[in-house]
C-alpha positions as CSV (number, residue, x, y, z in Angstrom):
1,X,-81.8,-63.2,67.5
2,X,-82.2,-63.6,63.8
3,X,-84.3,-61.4,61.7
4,X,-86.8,-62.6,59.6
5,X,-86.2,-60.0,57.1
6,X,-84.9,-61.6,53.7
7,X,-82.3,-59.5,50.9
8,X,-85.0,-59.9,48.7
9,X,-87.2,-57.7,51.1
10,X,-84.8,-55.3,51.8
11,X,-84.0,-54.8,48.3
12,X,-87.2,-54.4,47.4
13,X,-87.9,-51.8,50.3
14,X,-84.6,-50.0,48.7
15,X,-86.2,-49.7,45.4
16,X,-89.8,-48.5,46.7
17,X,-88.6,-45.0,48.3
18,X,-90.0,-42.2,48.8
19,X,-88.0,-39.0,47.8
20,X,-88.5,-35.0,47.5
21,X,-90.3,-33.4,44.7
22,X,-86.3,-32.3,43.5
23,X,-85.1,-35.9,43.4
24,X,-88.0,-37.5,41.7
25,X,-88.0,-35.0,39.4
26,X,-84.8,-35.7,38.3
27,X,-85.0,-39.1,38.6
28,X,-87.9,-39.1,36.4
29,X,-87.2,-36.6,34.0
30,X,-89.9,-34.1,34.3
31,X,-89.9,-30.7,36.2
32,X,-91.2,-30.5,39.4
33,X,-93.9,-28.3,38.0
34,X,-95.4,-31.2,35.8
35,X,-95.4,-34.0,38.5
36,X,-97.5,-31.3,40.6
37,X,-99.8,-30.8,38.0
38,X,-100.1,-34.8,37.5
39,X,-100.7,-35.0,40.9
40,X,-103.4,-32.3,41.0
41,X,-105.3,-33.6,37.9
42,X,-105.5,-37.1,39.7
43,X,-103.1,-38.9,38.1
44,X,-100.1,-39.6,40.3
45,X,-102.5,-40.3,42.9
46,X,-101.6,-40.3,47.4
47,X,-100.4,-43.0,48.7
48,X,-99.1,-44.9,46.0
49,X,-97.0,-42.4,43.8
50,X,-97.0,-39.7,46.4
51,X,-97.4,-38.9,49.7
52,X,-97.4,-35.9,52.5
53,X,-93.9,-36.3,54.5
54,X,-96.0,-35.9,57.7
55,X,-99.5,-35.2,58.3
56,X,-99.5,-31.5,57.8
57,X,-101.5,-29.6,55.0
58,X,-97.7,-27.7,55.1
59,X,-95.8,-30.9,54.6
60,X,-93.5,-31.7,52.0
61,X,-94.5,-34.1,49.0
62,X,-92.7,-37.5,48.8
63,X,-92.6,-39.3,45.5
64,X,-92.6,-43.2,45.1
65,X,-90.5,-43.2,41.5
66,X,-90.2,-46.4,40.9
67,X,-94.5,-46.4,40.8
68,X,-93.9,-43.2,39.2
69,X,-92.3,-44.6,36.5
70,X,-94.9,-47.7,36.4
71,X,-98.0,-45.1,36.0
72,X,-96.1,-43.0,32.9
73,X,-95.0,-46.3,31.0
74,X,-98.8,-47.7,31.0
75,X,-99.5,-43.4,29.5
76,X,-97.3,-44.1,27.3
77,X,-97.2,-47.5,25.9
78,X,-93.3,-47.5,26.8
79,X,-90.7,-46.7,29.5
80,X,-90.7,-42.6,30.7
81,X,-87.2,-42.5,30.4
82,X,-87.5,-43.0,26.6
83,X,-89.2,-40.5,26.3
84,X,-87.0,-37.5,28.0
């Protein structure tokens, strides 16, 4: 059977993961500290820059950097890793 899925899909599925709090944070090039307190103030918000690994209060936070990255270059006026 052949599978509707295209390259162009799954490379776009590639570059939309979600990764720990450790990863994104080095990824993004701010301590893990700052994208919690982004989070907290509202401006990473759930479900599209982060999200609860499972749905536990207890769970670990997932970050989507590539949206991540998206949010702080429209703060900005210019790409987040410029910045760091």
């Amino acid at each position: 059977m052949v599978s509707n899925i295209t390259k162009m899909q799954i490379l776009r599925a590639a570059s939309h993961r979600w990764v720990s709090p450790e990863v994104a944070s080095r990824e993004l090039g701010f301590s893990e500290n700052s994208l919690k307190c982004w989070r907290d103030a509202g401006y990473l918000r759930e479900g599209k820059h982060w999200q609860l690994k499972f749905p536990l209060k207890s769970s670990q936070i997932c970050y989507q950097v590539e949206e991540c990255k998206k949010e702080m270059d429209e703060w900005w006026g210019r790409k987040a890793s410029d910045i760091t």
